[in-house]
C-alpha beads as a LAMMPS data file, in Angstrom:
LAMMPS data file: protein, C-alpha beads

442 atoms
441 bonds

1 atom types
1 bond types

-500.0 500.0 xlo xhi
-500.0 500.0 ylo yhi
-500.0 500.0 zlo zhi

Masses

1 110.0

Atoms # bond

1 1 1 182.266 116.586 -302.157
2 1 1 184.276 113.132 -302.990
3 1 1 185.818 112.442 -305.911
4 1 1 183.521 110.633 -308.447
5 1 1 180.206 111.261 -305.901
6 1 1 177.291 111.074 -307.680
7 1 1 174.519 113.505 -307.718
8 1 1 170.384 112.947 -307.169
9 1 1 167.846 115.650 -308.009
10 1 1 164.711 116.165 -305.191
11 1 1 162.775 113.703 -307.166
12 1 1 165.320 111.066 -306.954
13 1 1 165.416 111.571 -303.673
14 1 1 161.900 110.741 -303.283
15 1 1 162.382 107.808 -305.423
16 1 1 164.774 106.442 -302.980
17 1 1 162.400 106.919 -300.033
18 1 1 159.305 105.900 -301.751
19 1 1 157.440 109.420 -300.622
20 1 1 156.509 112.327 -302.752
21 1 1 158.216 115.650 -303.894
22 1 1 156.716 117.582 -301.408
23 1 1 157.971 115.306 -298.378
24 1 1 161.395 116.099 -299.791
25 1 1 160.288 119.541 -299.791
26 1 1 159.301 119.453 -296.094
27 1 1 162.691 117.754 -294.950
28 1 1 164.859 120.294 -296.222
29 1 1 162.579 123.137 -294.327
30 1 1 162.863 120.955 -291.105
31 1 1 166.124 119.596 -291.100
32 1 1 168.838 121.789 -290.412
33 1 1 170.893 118.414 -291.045
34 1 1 169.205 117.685 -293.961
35 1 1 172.543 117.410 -297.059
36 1 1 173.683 120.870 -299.005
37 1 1 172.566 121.160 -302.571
38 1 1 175.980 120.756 -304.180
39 1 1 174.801 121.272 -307.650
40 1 1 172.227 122.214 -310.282
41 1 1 170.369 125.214 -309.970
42 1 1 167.713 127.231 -307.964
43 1 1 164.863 125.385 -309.107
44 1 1 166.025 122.348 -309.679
45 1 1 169.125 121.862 -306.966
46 1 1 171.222 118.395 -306.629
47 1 1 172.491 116.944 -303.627
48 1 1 175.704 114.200 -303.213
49 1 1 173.925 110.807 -303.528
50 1 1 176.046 109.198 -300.674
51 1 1 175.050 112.011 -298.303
52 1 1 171.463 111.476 -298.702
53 1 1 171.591 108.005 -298.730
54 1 1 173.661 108.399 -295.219
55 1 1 170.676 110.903 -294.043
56 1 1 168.144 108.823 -294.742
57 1 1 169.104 105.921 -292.908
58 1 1 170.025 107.647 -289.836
59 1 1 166.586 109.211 -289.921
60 1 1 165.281 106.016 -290.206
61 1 1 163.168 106.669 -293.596
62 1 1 165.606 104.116 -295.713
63 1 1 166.410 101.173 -293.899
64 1 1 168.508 100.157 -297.188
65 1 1 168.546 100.778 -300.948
66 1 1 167.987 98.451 -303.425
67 1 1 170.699 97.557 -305.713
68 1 1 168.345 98.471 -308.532
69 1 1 167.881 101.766 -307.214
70 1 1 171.111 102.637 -306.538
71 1 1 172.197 101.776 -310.207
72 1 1 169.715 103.982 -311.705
73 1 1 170.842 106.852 -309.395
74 1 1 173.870 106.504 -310.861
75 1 1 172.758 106.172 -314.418
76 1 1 170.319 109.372 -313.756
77 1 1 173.463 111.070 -311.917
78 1 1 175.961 110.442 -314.554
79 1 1 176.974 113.937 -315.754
80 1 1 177.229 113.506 -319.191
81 1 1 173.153 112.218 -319.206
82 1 1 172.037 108.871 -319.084
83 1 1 172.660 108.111 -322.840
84 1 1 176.060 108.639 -321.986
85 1 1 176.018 106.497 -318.644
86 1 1 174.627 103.682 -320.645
87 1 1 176.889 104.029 -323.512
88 1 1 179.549 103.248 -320.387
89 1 1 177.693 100.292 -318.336
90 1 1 177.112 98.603 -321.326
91 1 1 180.348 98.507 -322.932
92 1 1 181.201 97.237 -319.338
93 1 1 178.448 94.770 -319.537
94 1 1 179.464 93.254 -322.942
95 1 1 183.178 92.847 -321.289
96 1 1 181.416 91.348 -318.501
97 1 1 179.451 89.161 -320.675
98 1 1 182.336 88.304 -322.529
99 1 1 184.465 87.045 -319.596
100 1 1 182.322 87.278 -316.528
101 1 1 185.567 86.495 -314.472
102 1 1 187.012 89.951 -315.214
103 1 1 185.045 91.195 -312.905
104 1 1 187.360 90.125 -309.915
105 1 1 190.567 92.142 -311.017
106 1 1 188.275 94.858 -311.543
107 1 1 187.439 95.121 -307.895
108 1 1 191.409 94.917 -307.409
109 1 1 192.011 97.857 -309.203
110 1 1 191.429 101.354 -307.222
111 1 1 189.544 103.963 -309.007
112 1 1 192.271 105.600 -311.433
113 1 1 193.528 102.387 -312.361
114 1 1 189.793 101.651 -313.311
115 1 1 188.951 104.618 -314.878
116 1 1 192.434 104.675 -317.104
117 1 1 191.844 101.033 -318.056
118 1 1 188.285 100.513 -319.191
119 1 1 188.484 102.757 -322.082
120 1 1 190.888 100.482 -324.209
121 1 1 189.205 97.279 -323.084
122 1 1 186.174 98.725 -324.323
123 1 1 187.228 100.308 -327.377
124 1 1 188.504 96.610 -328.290
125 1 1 185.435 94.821 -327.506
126 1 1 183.214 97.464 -329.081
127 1 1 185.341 97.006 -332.916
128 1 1 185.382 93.770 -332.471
129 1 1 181.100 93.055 -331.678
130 1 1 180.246 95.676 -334.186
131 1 1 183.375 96.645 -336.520
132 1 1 185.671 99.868 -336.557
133 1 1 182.665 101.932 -337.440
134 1 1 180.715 101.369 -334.641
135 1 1 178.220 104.221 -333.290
136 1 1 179.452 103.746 -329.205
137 1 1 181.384 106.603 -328.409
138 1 1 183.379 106.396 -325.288
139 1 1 185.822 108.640 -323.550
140 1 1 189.644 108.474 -322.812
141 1 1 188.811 108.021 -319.230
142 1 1 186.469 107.484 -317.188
143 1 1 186.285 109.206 -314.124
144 1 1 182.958 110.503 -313.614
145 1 1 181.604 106.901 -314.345
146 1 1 183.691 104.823 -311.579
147 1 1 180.497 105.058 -309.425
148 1 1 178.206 103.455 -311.906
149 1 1 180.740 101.350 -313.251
150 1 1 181.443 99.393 -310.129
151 1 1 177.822 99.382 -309.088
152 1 1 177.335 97.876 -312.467
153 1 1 179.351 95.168 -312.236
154 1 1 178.118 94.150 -308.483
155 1 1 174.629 94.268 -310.092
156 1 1 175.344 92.123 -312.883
157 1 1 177.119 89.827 -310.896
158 1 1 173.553 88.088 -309.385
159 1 1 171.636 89.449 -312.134
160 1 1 173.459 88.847 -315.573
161 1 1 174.671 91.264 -318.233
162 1 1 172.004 91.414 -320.746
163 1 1 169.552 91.721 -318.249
164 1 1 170.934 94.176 -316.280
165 1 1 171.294 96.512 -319.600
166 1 1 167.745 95.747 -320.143
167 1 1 166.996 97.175 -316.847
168 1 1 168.612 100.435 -317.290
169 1 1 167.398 100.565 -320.999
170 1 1 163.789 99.895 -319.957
171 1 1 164.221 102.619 -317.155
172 1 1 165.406 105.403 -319.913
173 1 1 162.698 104.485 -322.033
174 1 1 160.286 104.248 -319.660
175 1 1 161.573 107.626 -318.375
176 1 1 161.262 109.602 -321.668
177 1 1 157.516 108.261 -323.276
178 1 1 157.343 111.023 -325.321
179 1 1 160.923 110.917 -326.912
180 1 1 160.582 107.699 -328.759
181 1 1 158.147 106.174 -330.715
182 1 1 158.615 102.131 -329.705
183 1 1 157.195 99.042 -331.494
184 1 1 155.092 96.790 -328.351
185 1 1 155.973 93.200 -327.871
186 1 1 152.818 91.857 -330.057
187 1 1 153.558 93.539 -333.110
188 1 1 157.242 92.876 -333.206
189 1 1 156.774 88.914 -332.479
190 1 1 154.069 88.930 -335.304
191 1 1 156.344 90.192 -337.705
192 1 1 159.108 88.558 -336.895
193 1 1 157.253 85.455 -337.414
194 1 1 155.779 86.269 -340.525
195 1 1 158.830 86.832 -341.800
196 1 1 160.251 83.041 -341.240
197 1 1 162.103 82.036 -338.371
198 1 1 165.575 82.244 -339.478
199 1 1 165.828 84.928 -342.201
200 1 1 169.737 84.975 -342.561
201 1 1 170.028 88.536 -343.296
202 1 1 167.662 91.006 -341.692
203 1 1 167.432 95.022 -341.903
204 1 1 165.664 97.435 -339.872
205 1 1 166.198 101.003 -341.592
206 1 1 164.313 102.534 -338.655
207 1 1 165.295 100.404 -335.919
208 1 1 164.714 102.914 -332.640
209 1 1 164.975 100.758 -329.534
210 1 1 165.565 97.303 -331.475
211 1 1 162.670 95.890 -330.793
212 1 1 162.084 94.190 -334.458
213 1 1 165.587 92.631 -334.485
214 1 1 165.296 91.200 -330.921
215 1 1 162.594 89.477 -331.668
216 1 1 163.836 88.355 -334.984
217 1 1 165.805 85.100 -335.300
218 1 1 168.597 86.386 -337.264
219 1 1 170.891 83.247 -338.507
220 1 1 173.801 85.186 -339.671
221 1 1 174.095 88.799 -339.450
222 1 1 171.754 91.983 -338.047
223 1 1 171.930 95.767 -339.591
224 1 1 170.326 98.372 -338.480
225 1 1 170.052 102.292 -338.723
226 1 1 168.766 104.959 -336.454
227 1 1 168.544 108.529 -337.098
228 1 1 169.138 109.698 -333.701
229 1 1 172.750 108.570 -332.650
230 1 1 172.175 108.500 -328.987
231 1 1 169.833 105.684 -329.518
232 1 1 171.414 103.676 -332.374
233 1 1 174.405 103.390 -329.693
234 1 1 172.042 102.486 -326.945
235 1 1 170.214 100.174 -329.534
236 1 1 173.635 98.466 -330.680
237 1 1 174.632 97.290 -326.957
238 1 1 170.981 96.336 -326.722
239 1 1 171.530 94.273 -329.864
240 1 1 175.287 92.731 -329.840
241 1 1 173.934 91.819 -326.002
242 1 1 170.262 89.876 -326.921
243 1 1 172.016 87.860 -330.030
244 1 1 174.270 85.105 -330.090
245 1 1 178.290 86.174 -330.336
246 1 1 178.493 85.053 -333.708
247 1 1 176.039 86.747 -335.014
248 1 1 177.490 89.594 -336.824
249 1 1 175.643 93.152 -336.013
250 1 1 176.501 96.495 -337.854
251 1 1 174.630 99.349 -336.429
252 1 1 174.768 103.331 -338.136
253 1 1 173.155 106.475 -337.089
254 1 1 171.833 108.870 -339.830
255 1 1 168.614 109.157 -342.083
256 1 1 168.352 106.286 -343.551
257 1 1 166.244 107.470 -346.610
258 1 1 168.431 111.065 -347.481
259 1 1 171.965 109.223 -345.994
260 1 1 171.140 105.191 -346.877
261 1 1 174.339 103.393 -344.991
262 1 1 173.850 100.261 -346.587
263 1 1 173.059 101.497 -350.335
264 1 1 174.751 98.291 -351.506
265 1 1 173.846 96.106 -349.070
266 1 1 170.572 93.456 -349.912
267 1 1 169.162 91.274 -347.207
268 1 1 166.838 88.263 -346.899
269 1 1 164.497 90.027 -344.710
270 1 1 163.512 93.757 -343.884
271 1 1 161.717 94.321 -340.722
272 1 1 160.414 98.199 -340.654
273 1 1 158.201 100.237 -338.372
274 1 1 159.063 103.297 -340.121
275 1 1 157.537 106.579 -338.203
276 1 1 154.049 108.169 -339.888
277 1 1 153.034 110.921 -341.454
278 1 1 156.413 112.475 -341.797
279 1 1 155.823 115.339 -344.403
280 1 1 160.271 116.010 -343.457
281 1 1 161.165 112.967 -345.479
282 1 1 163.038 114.479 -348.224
283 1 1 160.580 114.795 -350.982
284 1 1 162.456 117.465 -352.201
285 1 1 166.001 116.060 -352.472
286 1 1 165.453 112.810 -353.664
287 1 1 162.971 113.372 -356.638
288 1 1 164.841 110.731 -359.346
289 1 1 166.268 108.663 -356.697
290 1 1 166.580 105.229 -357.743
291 1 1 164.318 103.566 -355.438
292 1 1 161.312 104.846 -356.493
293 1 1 160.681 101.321 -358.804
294 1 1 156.864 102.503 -357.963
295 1 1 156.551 106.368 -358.924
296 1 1 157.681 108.941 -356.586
297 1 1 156.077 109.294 -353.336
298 1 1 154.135 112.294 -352.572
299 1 1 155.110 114.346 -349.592
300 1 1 152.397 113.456 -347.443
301 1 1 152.874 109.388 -348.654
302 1 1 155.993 108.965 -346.477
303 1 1 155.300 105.647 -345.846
304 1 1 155.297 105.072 -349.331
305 1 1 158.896 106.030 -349.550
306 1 1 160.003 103.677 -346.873
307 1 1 158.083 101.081 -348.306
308 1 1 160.088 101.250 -351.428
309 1 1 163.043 101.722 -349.914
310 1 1 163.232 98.734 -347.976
311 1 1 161.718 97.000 -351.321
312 1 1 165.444 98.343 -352.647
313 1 1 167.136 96.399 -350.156
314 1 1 165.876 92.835 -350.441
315 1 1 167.260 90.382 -352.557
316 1 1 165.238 87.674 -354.498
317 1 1 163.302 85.312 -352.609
318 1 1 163.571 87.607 -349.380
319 1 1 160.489 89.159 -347.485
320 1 1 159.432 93.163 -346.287
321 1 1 157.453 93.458 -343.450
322 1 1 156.217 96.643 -342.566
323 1 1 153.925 98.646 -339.937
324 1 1 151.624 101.008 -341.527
325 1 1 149.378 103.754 -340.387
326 1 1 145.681 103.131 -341.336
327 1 1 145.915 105.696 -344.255
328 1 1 147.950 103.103 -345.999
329 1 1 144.451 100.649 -346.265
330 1 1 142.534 103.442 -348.000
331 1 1 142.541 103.165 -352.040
332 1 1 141.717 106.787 -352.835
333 1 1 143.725 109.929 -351.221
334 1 1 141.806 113.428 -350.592
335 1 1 141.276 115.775 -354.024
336 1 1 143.619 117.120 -355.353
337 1 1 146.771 114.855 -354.231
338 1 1 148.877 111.693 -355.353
339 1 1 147.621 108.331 -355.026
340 1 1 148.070 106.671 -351.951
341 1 1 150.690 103.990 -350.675
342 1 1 148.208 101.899 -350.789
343 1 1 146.566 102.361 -354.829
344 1 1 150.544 102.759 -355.684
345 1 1 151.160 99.684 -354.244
346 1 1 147.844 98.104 -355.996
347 1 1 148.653 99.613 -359.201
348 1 1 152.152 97.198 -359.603
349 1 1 149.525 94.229 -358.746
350 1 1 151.763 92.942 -355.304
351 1 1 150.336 94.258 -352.528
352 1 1 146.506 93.866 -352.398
353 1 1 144.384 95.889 -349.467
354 1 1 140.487 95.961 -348.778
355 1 1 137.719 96.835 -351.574
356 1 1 136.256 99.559 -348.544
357 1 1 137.890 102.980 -349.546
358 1 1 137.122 103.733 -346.376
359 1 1 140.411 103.717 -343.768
360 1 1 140.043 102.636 -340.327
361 1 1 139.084 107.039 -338.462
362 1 1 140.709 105.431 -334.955
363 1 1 144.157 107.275 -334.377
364 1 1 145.189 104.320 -332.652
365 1 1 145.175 102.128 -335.520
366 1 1 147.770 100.616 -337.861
367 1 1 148.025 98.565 -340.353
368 1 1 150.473 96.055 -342.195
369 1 1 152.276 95.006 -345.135
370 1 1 154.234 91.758 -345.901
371 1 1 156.120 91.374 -348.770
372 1 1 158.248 89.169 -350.737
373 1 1 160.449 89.493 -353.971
374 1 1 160.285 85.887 -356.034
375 1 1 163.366 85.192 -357.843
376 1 1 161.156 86.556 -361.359
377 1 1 161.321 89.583 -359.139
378 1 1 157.309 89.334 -358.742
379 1 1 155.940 90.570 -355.067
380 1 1 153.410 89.097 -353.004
381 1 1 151.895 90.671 -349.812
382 1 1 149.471 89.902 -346.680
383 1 1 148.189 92.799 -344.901
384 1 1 146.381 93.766 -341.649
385 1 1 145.022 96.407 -340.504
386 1 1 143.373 96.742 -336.458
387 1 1 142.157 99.544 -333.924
388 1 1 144.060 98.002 -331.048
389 1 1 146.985 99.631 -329.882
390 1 1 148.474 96.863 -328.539
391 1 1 148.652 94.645 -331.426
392 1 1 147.957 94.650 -335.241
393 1 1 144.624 92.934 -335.040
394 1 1 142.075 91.326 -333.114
395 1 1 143.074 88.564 -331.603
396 1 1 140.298 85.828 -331.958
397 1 1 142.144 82.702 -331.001
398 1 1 145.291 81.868 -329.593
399 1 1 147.964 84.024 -327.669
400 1 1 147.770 87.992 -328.860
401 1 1 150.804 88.839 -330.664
402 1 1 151.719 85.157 -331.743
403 1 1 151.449 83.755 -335.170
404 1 1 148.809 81.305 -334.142
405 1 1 146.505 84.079 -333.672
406 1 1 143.825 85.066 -336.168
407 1 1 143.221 88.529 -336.905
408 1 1 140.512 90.763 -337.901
409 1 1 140.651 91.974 -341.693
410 1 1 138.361 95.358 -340.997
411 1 1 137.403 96.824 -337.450
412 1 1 134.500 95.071 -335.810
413 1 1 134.501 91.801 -338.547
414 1 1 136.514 88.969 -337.516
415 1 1 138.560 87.051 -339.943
416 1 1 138.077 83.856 -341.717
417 1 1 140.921 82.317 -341.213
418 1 1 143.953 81.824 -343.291
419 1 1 144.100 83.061 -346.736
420 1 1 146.957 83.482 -349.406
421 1 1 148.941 86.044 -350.440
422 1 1 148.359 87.349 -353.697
423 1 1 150.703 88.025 -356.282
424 1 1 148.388 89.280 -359.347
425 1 1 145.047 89.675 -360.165
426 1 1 143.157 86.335 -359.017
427 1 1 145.893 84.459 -357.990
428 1 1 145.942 81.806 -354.827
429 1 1 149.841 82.143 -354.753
430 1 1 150.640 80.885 -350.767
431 1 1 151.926 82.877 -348.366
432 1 1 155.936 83.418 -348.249
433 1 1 155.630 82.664 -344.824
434 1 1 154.165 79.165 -343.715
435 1 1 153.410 81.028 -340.142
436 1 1 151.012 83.703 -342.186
437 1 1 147.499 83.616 -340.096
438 1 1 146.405 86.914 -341.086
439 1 1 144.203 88.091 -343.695
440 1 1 144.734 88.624 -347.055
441 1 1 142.816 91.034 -348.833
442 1 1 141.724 91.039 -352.305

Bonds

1 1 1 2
2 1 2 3
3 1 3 4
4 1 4 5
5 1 5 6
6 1 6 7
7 1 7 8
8 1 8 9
9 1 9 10
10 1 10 11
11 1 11 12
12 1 12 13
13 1 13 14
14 1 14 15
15 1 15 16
16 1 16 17
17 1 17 18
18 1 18 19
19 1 19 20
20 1 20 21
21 1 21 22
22 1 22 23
23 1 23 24
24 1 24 25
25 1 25 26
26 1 26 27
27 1 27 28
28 1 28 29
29 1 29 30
30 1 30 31
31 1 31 32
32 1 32 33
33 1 33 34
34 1 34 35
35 1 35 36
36 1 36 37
37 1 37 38
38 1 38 39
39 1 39 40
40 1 40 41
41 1 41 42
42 1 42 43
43 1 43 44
44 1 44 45
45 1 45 46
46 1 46 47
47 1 47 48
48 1 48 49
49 1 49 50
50 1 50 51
51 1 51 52
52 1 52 53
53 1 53 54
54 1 54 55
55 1 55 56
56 1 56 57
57 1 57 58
58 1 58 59
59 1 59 60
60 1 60 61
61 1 61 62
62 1 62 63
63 1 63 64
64 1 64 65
65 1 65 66
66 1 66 67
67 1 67 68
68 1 68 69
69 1 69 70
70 1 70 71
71 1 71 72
72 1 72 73
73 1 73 74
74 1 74 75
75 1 75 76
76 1 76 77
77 1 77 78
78 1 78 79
79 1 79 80
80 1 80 81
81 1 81 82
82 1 82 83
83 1 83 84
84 1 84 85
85 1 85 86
86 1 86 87
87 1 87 88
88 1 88 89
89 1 89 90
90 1 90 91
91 1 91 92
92 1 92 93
93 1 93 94
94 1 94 95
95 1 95 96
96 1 96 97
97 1 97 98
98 1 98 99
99 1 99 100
100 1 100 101
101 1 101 102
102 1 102 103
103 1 103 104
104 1 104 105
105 1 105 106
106 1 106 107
107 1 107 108
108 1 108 109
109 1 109 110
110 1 110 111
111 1 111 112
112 1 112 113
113 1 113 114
114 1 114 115
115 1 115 116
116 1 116 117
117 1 117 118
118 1 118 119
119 1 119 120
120 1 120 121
121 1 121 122
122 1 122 123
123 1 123 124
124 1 124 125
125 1 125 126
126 1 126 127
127 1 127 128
128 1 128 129
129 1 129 130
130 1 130 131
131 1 131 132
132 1 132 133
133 1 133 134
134 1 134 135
135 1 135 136
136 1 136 137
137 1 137 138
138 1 138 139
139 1 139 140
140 1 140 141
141 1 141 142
142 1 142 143
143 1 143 144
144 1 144 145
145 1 145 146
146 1 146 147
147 1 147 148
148 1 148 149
149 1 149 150
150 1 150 151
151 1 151 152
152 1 152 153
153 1 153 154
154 1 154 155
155 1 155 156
156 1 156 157
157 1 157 158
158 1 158 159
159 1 159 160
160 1 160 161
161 1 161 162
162 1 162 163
163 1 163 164
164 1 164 165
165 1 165 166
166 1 166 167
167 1 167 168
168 1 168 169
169 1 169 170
170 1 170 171
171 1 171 172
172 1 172 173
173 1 173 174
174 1 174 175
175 1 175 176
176 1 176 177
177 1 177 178
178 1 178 179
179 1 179 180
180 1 180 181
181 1 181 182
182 1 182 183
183 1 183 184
184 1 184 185
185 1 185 186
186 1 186 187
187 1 187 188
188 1 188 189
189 1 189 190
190 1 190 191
191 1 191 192
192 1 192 193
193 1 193 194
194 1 194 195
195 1 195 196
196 1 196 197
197 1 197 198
198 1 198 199
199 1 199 200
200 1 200 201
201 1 201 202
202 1 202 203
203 1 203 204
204 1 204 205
205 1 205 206
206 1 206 207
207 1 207 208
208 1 208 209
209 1 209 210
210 1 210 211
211 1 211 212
212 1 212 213
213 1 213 214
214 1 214 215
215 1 215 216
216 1 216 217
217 1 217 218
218 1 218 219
219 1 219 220
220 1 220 221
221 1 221 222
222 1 222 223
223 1 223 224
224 1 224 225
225 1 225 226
226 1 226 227
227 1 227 228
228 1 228 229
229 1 229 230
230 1 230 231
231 1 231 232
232 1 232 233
233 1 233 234
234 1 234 235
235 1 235 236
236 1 236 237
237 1 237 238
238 1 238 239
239 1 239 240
240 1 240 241
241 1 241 242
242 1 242 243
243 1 243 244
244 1 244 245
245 1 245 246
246 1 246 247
247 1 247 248
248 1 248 249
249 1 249 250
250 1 250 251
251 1 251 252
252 1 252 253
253 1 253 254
254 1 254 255
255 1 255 256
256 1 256 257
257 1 257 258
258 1 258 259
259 1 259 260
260 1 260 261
261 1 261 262
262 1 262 263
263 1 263 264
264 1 264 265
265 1 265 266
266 1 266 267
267 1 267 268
268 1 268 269
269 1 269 270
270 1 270 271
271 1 271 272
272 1 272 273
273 1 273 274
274 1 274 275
275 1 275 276
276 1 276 277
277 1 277 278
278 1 278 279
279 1 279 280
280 1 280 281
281 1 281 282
282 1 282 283
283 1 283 284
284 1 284 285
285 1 285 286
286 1 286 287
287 1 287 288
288 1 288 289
289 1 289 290
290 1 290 291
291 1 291 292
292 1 292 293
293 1 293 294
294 1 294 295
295 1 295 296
296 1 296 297
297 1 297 298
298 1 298 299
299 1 299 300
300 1 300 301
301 1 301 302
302 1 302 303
303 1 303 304
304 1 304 305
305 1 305 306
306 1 306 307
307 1 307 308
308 1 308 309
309 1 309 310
310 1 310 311
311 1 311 312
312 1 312 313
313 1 313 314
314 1 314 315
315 1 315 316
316 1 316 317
317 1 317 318
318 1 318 319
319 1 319 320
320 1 320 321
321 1 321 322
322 1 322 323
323 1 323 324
324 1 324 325
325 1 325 326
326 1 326 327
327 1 327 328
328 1 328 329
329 1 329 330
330 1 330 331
331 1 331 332
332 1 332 333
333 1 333 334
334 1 334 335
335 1 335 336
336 1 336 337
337 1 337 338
338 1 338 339
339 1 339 340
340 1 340 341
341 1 341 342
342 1 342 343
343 1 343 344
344 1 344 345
345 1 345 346
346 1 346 347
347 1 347 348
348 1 348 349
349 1 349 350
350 1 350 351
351 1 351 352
352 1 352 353
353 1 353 354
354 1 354 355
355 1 355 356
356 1 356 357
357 1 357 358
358 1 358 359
359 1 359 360
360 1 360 361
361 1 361 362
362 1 362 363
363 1 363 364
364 1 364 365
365 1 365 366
366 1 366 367
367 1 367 368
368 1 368 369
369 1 369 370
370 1 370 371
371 1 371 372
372 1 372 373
373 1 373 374
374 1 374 375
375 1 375 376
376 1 376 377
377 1 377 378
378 1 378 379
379 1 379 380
380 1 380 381
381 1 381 382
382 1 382 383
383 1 383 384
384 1 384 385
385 1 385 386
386 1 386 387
387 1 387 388
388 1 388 389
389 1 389 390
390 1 390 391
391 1 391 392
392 1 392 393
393 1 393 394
394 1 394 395
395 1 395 396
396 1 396 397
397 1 397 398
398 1 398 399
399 1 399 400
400 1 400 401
401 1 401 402
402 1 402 403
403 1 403 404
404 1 404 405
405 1 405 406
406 1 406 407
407 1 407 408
408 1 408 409
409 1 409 410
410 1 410 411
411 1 411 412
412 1 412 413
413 1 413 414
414 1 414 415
415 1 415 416
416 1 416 417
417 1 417 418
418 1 418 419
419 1 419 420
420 1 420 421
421 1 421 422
422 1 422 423
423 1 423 424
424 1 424 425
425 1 425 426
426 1 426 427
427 1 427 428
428 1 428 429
429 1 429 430
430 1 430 431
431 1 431 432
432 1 432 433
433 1 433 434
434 1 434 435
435 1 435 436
436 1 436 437
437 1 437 438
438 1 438 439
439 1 439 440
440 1 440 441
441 1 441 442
């Protein structure tokens, strides 16, 4: 096999050809010509991607492959795993985007000359985007990634860095459903516009793909932490390539609420989708930590704990918006246990939620908080709560997902409008956020 071929599984190979596993199946049987397996296993064998490609055109089942195609092949191929291939391509892409003429003395350069350079380029562009600490780990060289790397940059060249990157991200994601939880378009626009449109400072303490702080107009700089590291150094390309060059964007991995990265850091905005009904949170290590302003969470309350924890992290003035599972609207929890988020979050008179101690029963529905800290260090909140999927509400008028939407306060009864944000009993305190169209509870 060449040096630096990349390899396809059967199902890639079907991909390619636009025909099912079993046609793949059928070819190999048939075809004494049909490419060697020069990798994997029994089950699951993988064959040299140039070789197939090669086959399939002279069999006249792949007239040609779309750039597109090819790219992922490569990403999918990349031995290290795809997290690792687009750790690579989009360090390359952010050189790219950086200088898009550097492109032309990479094509000069043969493929050890490529694969010895890159890494330091990178490495330079990489500390400089996101600082020395930065969660993109490459390698010394980059041999096994020539392939991608080149197809890459011939793919960004008509298509553009950012979105290329967005292409392969979307592909990975779309690829692995059940490995990441992901906040949809609607939600993340709504909150991003309820919490102003330029925030300064914003924090996502659960930030998985990025979706919050993409669609967040941060003015001046963008943190965020992940707990898996594979995806807070997908999620920091993703970032450093969707915001403008000065914006300033620090990106850790780790648990955010056992291992906080930015204990000493306080923002003007906090933008959280922090994952449910996570009994793991560390109830048991962090009983008289100092966040708890509210009373310590109960196990089961995890949302309670990230609640208060981005509460920690905003300064006077600034905002928390939050997605919440529909537990959080119910004002009594089952015998025996602590008080909810919600009654917590009554009890200190700033976040308000309905009368009905009945939550939403749909799985499928959320519900949310926003939050602001006045300079007397008072909060006020506006909450929804929906059985939608899609977005948090029922859209009634308007575009769903927008600010100019109005939103259902309780399943099945439509909203009245606009209504303030309280911050005590009885007041008519406005919202923080002059785009706030949902409905306040009280």
């Amino acid at each position: 096999m060449p040096e630096h071929a990349s390899e396809v599984t059967a199902a890639g190979i079907a991909r390619l050809a636009g025909v099912g596993r079993a046609a793949v199946s059928n070819w190999r049987r048939r075809h004494d010509d049909f490419p060697k397996p020069v990798g994997g296993s029994d089950t699951s064998p993988t064959y040299e991607l140039t070789a197939v490609e090669r086959w399939l055109q002279e069999q006249g089942k792949l007239p040609s492959v779309p750039l597109h195609e090819r790219l992922w092949q490569r990403a999918d191929s990349h031995p290290g795993g795809v997290p690792a291939a687009l750790r690579v391509a989009g360090s390359l892409l952010m050189l790219l985007q950086g200088d898009p003429a550097i492109s032309v003395s990479y094509r000069a350069d043969t493929d050890d000359e490529f694969a010895a350079r890159l890494p330091a380029e990178m490495e330079t562009v990489l500390t400089a985007r996101f600082g020395p600490e930065h969660p993109v780990q490459i390698p010394d060289r980059l041999d096994d990634a020539v392939p991608l790397l080149r197809t890459t940059a011939k793919f960004a060249e008509d298509t553009g860095p950012a979105e290329t990157y967005e292409f392969l991200f979307g592909r990975y994601l779309d690829a692995n459903p059940r490995q990441f939880t992901l906040t949809p378009q609607g939600p993340a626009e709504l909150m991003a516009a309820l919490a102003g449109e330029r925030p300064g400072s914003v924090l996502d303490p659960a930030c998985g793909s990025g979706a919050l702080l993409r669609a967040s107009e941060a003015a001046e700089s963008v943190h965020a932490q992940e707990i898996d590291p594979e995806l807070a150094a997908l999620t920091a390309l993703r970032l450093a390539m969707a915001t403008d060059p000065a914006v300033r964007v620090r990106v850790r991995s780790g648990d955010s609420l056992r291992e906080d990265a930015y204990r000493e850091l306080a923002v003007d905005t906090v933008l959280c989708h922090p994952p449910f009904n996570d009994r793991n949170w560390g109830h048991d290590e962090l009983g008289y930590d100092a966040r708890w302003e509210y009373g310590f969470p109960a196990r089961t309350e995890s949302e309670l704990a990230w609640l208060q924890h981005s509460l920690a992290h905003v300064r006077d003035g600034g905002t928390v918006v939050m997605l919440m599972p529909p537990a959080a609207a119910s004002a009594a929890a089952a015998a025996g246990s602590a008080p909810t988020c919600c009654a917590a979050a009554r009890c200190a008179r700033w976040w308000r939620c309905p009368r009905d101690p009945r939550p939403p029963t749909d799985s499928r529905s959320t519900c949310g908080c926003c939050a602001s800290r006045t300079p007397s260090g008072a909060r006020r909140a506006t909450c929804w709560s929906s059985t939608r999927p899609e977005y948090p509400g029922t859209a009634r008028s308007g575009r769903p997902g927008t600010p100019s939407a109005r939103w259902s306060s309780t399943p099945g009864r439509p909203s009245t409008g606009r209504a303030p944000c309280p911050t005590g009993p009885g007041s008519t305190a406005p919202c923080p956020s002059s785009n706030c169209s949902t409905t306040t509870w009280t």
